[in-house]
Backbone as CSV, one residue per row, in Angstrom:
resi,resn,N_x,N_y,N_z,CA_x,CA_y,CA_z,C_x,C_y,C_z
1,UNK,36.011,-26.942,79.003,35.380,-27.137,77.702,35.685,-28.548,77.176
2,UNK,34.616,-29.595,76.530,34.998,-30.923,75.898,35.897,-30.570,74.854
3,UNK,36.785,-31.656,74.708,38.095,-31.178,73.564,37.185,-31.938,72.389
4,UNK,37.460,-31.527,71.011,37.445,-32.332,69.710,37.356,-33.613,70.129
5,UNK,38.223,-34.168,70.678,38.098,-35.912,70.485,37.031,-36.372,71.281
6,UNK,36.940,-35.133,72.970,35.305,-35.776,73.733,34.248,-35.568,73.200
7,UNK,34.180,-34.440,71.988,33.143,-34.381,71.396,32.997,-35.516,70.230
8,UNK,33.254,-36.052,69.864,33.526,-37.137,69.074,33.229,-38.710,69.829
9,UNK,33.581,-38.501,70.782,33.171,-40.004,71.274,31.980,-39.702,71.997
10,UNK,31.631,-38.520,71.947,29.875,-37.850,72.659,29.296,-38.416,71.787
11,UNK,29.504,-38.341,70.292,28.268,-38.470,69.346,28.753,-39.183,68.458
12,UNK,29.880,-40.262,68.914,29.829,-41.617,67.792,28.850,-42.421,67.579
13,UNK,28.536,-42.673,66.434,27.634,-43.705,65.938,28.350,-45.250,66.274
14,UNK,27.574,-46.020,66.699,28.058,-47.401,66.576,27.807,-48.045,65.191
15,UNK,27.058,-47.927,64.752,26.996,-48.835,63.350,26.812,-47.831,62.541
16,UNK,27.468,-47.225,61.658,27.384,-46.368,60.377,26.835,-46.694,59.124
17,UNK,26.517,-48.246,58.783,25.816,-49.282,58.048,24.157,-48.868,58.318
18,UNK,23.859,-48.457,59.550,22.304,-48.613,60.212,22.119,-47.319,59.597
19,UNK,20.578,-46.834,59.102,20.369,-45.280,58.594,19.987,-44.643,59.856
20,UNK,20.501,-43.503,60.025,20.410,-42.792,61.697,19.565,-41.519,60.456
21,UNK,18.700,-41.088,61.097,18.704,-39.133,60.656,18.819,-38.887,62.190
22,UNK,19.300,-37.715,62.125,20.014,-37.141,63.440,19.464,-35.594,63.287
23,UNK,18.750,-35.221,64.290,18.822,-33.722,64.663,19.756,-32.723,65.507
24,UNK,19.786,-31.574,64.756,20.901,-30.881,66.222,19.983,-29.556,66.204
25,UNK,19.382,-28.914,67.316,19.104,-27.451,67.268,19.666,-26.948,68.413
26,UNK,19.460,-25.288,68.687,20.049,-24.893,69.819,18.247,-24.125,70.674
27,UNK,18.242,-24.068,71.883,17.127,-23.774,72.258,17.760,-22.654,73.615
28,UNK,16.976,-21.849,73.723,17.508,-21.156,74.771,16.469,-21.726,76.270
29,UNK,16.802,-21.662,77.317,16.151,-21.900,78.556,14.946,-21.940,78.541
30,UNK,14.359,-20.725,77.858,12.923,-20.993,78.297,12.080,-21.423,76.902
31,UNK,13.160,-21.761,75.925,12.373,-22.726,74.442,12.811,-21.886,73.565
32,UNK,13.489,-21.086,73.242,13.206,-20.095,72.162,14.176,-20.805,71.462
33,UNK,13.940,-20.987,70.132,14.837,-21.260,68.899,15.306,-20.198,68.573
34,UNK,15.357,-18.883,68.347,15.555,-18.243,67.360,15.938,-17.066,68.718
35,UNK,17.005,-16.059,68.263,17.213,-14.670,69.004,17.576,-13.603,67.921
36,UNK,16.579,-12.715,67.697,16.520,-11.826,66.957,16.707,-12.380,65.305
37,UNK,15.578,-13.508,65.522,15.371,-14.306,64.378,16.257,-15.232,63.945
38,UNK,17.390,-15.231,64.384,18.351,-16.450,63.814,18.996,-17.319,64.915
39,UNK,18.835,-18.893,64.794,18.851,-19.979,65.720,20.646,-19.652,66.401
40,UNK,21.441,-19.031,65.283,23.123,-18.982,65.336,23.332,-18.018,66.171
41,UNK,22.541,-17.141,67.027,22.691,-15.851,67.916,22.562,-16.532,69.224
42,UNK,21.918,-17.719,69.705,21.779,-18.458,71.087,23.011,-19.234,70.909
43,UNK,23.630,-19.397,70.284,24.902,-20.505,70.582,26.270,-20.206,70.933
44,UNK,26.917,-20.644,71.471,28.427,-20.435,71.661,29.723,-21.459,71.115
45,UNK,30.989,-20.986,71.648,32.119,-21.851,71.220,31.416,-23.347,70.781
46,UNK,31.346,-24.003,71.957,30.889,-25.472,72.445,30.273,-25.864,71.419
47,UNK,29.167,-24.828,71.157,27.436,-25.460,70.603,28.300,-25.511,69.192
48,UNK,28.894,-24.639,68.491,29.723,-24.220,67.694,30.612,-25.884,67.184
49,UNK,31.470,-25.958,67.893,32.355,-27.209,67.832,31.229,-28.437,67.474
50,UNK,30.457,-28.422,68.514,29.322,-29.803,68.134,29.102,-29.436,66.997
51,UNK,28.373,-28.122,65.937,27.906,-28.800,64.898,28.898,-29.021,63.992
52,UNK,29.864,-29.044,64.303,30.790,-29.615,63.231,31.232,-30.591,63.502
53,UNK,31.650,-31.225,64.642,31.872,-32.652,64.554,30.287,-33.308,64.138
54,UNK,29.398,-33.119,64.412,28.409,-33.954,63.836,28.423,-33.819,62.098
55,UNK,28.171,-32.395,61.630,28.526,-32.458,60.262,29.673,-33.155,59.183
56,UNK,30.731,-33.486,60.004,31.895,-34.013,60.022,31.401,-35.949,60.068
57,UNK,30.573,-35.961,61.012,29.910,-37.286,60.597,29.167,-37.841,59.761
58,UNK,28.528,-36.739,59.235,27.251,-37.157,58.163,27.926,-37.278,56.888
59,UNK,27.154,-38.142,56.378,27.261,-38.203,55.004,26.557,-37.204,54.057
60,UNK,24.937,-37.050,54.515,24.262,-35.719,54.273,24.231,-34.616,55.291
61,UNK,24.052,-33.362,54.756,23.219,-32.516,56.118,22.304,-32.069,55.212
62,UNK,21.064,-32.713,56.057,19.516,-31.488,55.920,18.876,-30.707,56.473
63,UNK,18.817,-29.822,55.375,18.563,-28.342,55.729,16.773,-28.024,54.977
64,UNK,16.137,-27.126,55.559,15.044,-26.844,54.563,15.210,-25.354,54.193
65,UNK,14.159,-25.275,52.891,14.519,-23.956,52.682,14.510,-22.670,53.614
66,UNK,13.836,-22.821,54.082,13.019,-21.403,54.859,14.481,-21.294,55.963
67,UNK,15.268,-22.355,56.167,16.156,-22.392,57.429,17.784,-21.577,56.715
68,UNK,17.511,-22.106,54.683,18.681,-21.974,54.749,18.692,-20.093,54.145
69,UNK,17.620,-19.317,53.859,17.380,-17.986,53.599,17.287,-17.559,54.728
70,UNK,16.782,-17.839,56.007,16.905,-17.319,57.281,18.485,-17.258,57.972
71,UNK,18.904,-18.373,57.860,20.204,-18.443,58.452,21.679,-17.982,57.359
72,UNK,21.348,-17.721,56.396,22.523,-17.304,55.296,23.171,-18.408,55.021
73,UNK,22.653,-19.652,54.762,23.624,-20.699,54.257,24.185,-20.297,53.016
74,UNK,25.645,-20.292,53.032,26.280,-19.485,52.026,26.974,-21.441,51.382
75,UNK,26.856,-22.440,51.387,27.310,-23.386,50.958,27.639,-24.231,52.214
76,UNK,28.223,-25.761,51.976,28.591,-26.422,53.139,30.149,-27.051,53.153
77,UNK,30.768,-26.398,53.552,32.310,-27.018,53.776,32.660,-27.048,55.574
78,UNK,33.370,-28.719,55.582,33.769,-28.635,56.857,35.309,-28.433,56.541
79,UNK,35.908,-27.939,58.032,37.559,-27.264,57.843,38.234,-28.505,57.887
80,UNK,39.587,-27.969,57.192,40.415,-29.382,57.019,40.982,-30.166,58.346
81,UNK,40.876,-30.284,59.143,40.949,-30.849,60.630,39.866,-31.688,60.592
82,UNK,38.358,-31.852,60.139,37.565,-32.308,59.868,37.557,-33.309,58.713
83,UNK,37.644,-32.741,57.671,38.185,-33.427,56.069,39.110,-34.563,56.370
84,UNK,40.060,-34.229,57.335,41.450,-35.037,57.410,40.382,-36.432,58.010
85,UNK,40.403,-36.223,59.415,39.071,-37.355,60.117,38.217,-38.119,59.394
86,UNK,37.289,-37.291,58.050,36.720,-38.160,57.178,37.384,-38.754,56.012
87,UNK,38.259,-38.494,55.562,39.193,-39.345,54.781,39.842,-40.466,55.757
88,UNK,39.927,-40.143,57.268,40.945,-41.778,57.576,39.794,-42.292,57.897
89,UNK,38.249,-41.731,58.207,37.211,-42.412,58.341,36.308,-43.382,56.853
90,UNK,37.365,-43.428,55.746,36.885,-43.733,55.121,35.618,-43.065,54.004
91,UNK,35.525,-41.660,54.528,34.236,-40.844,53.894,35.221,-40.192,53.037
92,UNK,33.932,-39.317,52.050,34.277,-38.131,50.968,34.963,-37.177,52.451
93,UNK,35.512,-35.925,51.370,36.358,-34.863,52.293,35.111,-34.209,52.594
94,UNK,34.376,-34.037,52.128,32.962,-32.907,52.287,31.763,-33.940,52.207
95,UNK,30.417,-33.711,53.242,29.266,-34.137,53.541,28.558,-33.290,52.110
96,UNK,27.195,-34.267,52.144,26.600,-33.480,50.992,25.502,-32.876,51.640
97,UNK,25.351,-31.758,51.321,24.470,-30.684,51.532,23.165,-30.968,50.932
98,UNK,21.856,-31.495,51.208,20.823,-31.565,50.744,19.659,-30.163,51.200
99,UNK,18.691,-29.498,50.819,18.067,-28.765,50.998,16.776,-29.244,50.572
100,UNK,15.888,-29.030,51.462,13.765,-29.515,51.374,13.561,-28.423,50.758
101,UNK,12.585,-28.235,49.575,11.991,-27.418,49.436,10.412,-27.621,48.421
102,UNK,9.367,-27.896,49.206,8.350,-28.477,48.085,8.326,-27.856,46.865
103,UNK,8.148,-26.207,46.993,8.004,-26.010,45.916,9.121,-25.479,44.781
104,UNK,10.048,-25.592,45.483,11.506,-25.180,44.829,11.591,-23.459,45.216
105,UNK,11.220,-22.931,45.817,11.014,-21.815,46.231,12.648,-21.322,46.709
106,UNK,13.350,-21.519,45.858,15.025,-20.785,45.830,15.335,-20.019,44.155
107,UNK,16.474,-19.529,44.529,16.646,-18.720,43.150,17.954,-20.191,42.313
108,UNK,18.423,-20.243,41.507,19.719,-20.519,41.457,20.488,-20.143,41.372
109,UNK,20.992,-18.488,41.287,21.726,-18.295,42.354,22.197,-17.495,43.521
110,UNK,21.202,-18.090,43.776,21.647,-18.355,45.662,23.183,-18.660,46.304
111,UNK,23.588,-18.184,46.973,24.472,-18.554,47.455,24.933,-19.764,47.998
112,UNK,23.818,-20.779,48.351,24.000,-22.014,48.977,24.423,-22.951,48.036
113,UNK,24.603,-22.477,46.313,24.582,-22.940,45.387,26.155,-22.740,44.883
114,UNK,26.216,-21.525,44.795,27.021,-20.802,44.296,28.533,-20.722,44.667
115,UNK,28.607,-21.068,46.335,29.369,-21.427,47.113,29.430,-22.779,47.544
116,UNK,28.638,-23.705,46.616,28.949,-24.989,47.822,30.388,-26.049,47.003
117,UNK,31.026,-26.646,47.519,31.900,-27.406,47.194,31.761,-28.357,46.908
118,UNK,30.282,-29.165,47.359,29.815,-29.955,46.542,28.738,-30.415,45.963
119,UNK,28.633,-30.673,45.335,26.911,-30.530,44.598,25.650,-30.464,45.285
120,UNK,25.067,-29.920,45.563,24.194,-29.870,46.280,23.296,-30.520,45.907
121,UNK,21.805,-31.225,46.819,20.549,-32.019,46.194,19.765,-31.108,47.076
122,UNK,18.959,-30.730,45.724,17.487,-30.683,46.082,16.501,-30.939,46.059
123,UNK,15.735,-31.510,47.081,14.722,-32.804,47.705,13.621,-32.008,47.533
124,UNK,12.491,-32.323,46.380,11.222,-31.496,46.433,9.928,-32.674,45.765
125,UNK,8.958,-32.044,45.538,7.979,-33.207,44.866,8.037,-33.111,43.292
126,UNK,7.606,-34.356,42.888,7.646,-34.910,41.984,6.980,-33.088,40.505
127,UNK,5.775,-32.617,41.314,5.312,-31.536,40.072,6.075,-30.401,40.487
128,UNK,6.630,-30.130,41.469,7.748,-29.037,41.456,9.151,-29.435,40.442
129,UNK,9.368,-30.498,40.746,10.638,-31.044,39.711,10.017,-30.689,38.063
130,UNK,8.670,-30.859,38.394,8.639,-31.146,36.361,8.529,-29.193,36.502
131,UNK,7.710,-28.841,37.494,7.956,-27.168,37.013,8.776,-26.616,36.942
132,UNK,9.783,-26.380,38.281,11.143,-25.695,37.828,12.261,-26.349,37.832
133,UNK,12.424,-27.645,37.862,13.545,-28.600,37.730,14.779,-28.396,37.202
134,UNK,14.254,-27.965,36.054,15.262,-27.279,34.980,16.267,-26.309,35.069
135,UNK,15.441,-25.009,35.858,15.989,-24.300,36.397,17.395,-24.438,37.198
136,UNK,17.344,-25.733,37.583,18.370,-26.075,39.230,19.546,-26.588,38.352
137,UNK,19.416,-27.421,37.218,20.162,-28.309,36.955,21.752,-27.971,36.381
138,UNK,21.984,-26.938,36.472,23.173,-26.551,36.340,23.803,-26.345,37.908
139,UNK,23.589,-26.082,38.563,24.153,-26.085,40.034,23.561,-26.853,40.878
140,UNK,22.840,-28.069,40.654,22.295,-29.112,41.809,21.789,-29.725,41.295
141,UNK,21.385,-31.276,42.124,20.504,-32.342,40.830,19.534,-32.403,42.111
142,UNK,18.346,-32.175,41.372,16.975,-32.168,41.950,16.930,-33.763,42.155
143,UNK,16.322,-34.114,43.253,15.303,-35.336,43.598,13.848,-35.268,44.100
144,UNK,13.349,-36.041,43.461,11.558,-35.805,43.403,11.199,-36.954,43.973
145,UNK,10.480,-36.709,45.685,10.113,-37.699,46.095,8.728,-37.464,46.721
146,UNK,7.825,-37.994,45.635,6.384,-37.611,46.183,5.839,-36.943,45.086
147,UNK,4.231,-37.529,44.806,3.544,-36.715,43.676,2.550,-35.517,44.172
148,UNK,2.300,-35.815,45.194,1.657,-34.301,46.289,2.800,-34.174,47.152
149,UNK,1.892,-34.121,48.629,2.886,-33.808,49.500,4.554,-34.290,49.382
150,UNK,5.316,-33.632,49.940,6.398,-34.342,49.753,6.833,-36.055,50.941
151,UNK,7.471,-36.849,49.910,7.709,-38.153,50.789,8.797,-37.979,51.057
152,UNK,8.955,-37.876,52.511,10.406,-38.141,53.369,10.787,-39.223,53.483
153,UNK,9.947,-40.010,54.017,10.776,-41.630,53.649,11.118,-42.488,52.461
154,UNK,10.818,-41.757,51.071,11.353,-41.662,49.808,12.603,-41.101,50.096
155,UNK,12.686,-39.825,50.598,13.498,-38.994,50.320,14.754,-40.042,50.878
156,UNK,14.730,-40.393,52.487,15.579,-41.376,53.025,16.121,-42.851,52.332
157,UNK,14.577,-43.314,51.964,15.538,-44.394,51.027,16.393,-44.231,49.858
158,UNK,15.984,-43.009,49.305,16.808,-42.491,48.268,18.273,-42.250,48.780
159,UNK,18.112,-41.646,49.496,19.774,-41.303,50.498,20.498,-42.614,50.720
160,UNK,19.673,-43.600,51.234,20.432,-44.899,51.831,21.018,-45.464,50.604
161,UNK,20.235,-45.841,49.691,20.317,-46.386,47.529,21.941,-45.739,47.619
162,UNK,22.052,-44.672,48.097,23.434,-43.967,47.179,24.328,-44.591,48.484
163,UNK,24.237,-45.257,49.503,25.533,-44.782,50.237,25.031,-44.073,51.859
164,UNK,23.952,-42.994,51.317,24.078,-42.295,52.224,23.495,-42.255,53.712
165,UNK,24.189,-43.142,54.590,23.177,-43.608,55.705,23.265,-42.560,57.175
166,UNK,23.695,-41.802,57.217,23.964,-40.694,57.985,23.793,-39.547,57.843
167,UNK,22.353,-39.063,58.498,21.673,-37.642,57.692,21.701,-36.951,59.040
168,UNK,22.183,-36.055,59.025,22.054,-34.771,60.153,21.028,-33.988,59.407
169,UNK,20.324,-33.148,59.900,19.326,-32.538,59.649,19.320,-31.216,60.828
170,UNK,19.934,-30.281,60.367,20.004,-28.722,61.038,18.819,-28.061,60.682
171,UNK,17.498,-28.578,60.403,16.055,-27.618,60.607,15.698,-27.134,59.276
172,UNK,14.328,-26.325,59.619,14.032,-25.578,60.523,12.890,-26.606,61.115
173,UNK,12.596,-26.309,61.994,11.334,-26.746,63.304,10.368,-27.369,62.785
174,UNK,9.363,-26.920,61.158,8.859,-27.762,60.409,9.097,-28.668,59.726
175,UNK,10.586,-28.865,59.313,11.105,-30.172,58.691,11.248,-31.538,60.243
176,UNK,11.500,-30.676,61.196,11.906,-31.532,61.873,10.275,-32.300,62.449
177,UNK,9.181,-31.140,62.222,7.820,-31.900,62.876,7.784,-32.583,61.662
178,UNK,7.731,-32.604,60.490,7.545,-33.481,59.581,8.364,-34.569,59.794
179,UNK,9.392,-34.597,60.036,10.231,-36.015,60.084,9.614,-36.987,61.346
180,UNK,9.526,-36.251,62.502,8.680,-36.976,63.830,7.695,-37.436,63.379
181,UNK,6.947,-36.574,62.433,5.105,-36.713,61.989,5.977,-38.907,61.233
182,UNK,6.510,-38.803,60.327,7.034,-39.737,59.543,7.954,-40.602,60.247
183,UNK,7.821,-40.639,61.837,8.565,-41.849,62.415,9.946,-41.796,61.791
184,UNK,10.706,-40.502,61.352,12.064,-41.377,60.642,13.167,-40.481,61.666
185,UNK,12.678,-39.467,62.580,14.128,-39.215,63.505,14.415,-40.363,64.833
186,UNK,15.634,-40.717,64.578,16.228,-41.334,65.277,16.795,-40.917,66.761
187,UNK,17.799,-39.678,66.362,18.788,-39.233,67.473,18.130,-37.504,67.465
188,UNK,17.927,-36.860,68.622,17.934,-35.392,68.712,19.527,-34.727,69.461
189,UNK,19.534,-33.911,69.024,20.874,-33.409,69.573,20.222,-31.995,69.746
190,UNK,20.420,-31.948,71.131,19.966,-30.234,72.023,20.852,-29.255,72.905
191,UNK,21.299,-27.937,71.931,22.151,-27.653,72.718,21.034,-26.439,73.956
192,UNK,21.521,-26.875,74.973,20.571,-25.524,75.943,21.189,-24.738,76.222
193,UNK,20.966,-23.444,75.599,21.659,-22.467,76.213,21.257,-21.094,77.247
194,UNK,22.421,-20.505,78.297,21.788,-20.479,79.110,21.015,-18.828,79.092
195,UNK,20.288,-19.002,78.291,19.395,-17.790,78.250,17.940,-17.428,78.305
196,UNK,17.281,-16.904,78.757,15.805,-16.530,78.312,15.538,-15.626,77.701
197,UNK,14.568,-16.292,76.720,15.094,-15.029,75.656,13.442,-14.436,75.589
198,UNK,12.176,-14.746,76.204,11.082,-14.274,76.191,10.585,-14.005,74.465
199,UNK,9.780,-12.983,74.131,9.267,-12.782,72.878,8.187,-14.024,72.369
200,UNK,8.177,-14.082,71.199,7.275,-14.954,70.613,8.232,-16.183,69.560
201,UNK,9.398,-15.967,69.899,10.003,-17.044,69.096,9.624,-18.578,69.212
202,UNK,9.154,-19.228,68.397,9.370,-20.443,68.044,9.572,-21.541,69.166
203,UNK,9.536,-22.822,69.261,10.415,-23.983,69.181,11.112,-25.133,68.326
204,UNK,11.519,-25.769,68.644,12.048,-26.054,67.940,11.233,-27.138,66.738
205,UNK,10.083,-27.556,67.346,8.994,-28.534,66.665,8.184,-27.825,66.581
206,UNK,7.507,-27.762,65.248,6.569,-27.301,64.425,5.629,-27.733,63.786
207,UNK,4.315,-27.685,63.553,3.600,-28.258,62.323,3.523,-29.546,62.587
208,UNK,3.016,-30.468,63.363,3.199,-31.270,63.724,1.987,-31.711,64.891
209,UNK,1.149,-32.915,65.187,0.157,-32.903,66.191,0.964,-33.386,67.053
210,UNK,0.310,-33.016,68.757,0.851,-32.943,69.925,0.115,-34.635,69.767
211,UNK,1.766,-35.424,70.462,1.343,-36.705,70.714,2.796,-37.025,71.479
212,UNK,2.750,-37.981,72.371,3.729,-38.595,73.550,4.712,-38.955,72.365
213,UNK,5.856,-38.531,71.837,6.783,-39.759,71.366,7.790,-39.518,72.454
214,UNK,7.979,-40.707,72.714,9.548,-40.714,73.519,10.856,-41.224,73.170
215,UNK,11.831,-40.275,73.864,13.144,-40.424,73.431,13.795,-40.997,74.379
216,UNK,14.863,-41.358,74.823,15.758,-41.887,75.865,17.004,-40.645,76.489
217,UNK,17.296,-39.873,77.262,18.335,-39.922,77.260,19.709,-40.057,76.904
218,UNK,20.560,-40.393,76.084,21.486,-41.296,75.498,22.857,-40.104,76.236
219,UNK,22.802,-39.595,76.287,24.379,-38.623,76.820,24.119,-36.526,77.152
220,UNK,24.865,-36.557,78.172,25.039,-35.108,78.583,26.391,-34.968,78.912
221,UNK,26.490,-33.226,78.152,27.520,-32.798,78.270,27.446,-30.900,78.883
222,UNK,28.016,-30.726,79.241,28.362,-29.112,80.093,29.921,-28.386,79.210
223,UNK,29.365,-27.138,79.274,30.999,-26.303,79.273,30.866,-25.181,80.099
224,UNK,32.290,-24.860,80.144,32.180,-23.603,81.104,31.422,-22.403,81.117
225,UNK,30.455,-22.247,79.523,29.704,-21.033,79.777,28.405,-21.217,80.309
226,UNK,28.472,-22.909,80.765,26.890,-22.669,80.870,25.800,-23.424,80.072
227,UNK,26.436,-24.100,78.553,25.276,-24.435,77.783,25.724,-26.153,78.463
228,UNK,24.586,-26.312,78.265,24.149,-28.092,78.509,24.160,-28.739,76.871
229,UNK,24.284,-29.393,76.344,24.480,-30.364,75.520,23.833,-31.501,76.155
230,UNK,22.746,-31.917,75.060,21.533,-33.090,75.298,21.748,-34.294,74.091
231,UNK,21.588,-35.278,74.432,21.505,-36.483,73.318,20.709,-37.297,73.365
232,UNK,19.549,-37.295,72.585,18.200,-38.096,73.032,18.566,-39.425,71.741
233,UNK,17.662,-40.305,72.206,17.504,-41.866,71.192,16.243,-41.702,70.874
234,UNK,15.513,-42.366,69.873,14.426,-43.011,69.914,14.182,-43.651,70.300
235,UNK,13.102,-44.258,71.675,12.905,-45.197,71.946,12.550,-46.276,71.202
């Protein structure tokens, strides 16, 4: 199994100054995102450890709604073994938890709210903010980027303005075709695991037109059960 520190020099950033958004999903063998609906049932130890050293890197993690009512995001804290790393790394003890949601389509309170340690942002458009805006503002500060559809590369420069140049982005499959659709993912992170899981589940890209983008290669990793660990670039 890669220890903590090989996973760490797997997925160091060289320039932390440069804005990366970074993807991580888990896919089973023959594509399936999801096993018995939730992406967290295909993964193991390994896949496990990666998303926390990557979360452990970010300054944000983005999440969309539909990913974080599907998956039970109950808030975002990394463990203090992590915390410790981003304090000598110079970061806050905790990444900030951002959540997509055009139309604000969450309760407040939600658990992702209710439990998080640190303020959470929620990234929606400009007439969802003036409709339920209000609503949020005791447990999260809304950001409105976009007067229709929502603008992601608003949303990003907004992130960079504060500081925040390191966005992991844990899904779901339509945030992530939207970000490809918007030229702004950088790095994919793929864990394969070794299953087929058949059915009608998903992949991991969604909503999105079929067109060549290419990625590079950038690093592979193995553990003993079997899952492959992928690290693509943007070309």
């Amino acid at each position: 199994m890669p220890t903590r520190a090989e996973l760490f020099d797997a997925y160091a950033v060289a320039d932390r100054a440069r804005p990366l958004v970074r993807m991580n999903f888990v896919s089973s063998a023959d594509g399936a995102v999801t096993l018995e609906g939730r992406s967290g049932a295909l993964g193991g130890e390994t896949d496990r450890a990666v998303m926390q050293v990557l979360r452990a890197m970010a300054d944000v993690v983005l999440v969309g709604a539909g990913t974080v009512r599907a998956e039970g995001y109950g808030g975002l804290r990394v463990d203090d073994e992590d915390a410790a790393w981003r304090r000598a790394h110079g970061l806050p003890e905790q990444p900030v938890l951002a959540v997509v949601s055009g139309t604000l389509g969450l309760d407040p309170g939600d658990e992702v709210f209710a439990r998080a340690v640190r303020r959470p942002v929620l990234v929606t458009t400009e007439d969802a903010a003036r409709a339920r805006g209000a609503e949020f503002a005791g447990v999260a500060e809304v950001l409105a980027c976009g007067r229709g559809p929502l603008d992601l590369g608003a949303m990003r420069d907004a992130f960079v303005a504060r500081g925040w140049t390191q966005v992991l982005c844990e899904g779901g499959p339509h945030l992530f075709g939207a970000l490809l659709d918007a030229s702004l993912v950088g790095e994919v992170c793929v864990t394969l695991a070794p299953r087929f899981v058949g059915g009608d589940a998903g992949r991991i890209v969604r909503g999105v037109a079929e067109a060549d983008r290419r990625f590079d290669l950038a690093g592979v990793l193995t553990d003993d059960e079997g899952f492959v660990f992928l690290r693509y670039a943007a070309s």
